[in-house]
C-alpha positions as CSV (number, residue, x, y, z in Angstrom):
1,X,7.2,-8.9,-6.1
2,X,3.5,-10.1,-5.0
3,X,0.3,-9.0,-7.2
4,X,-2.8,-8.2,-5.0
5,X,-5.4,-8.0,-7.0
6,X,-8.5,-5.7,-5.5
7,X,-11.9,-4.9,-6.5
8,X,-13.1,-1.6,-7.9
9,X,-11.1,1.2,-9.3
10,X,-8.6,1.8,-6.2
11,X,-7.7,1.4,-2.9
12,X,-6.4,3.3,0.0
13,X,-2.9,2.9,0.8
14,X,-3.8,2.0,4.7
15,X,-6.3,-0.3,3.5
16,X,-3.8,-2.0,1.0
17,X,-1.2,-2.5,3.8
18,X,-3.5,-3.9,5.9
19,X,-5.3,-6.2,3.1
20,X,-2.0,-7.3,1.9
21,X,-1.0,-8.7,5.4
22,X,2.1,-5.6,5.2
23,X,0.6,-4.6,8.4
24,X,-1.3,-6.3,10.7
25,X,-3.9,-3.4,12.1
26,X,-4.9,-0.1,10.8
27,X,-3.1,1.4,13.0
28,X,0.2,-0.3,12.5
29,X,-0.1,0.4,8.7
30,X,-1.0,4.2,9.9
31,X,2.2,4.5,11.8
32,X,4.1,3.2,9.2
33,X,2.8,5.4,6.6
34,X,3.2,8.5,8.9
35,X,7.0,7.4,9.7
36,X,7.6,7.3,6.0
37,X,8.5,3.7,5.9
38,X,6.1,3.5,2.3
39,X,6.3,4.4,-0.7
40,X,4.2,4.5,-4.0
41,X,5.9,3.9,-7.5
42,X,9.4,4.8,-5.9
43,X,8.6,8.0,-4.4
44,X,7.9,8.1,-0.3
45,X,4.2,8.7,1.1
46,X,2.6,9.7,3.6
47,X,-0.8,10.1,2.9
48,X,-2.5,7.2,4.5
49,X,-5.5,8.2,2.3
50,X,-3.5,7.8,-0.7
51,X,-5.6,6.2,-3.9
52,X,-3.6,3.2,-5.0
53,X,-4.1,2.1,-8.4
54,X,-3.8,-0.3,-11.5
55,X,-0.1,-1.1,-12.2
56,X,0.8,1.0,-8.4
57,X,4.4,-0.8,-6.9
58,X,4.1,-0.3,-3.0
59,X,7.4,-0.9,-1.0
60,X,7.4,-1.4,2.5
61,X,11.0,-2.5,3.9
62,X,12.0,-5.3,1.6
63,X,8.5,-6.3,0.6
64,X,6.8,-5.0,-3.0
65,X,3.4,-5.5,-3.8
66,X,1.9,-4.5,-7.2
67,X,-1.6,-3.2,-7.3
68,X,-3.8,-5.3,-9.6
69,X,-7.6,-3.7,-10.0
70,X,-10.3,-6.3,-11.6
């Protein structure tokens, strides 16, 4: 599992997929999100707007990233 550490309180899950090289456009991470490819401690999402926070797991395929906030 990777650690990306971001600035501030949170980020949204588009942004995160995009920032964490997951996807490699907006869009792309938009589609995936939408198709339910993601999810967000376990559980699917498809809220591309979703807040991701401190100690967050994101899975996407094989990958997981966990959501460090500094």
């Amino acid at each position: 599992m990777t650690e990306v550490t971001i600035q501030g309180e949170f980020i949204r899950l588009d942004a995160l997929l995009k920032f964490a090289a997951l996807a490699s456009t907006g869009g792309e991470a938009k589609i995936r999100i939408a198709e339910g490819e993601v999810s967000v401690n376990g559980e699917p999402c498809t809220a591309r707007g979703k807040k991701c926070r401190d100690g967050d797991i994101i899975a996407l395929g094989s990958e997981q990233i966990r959501v460090k906030c500094s």
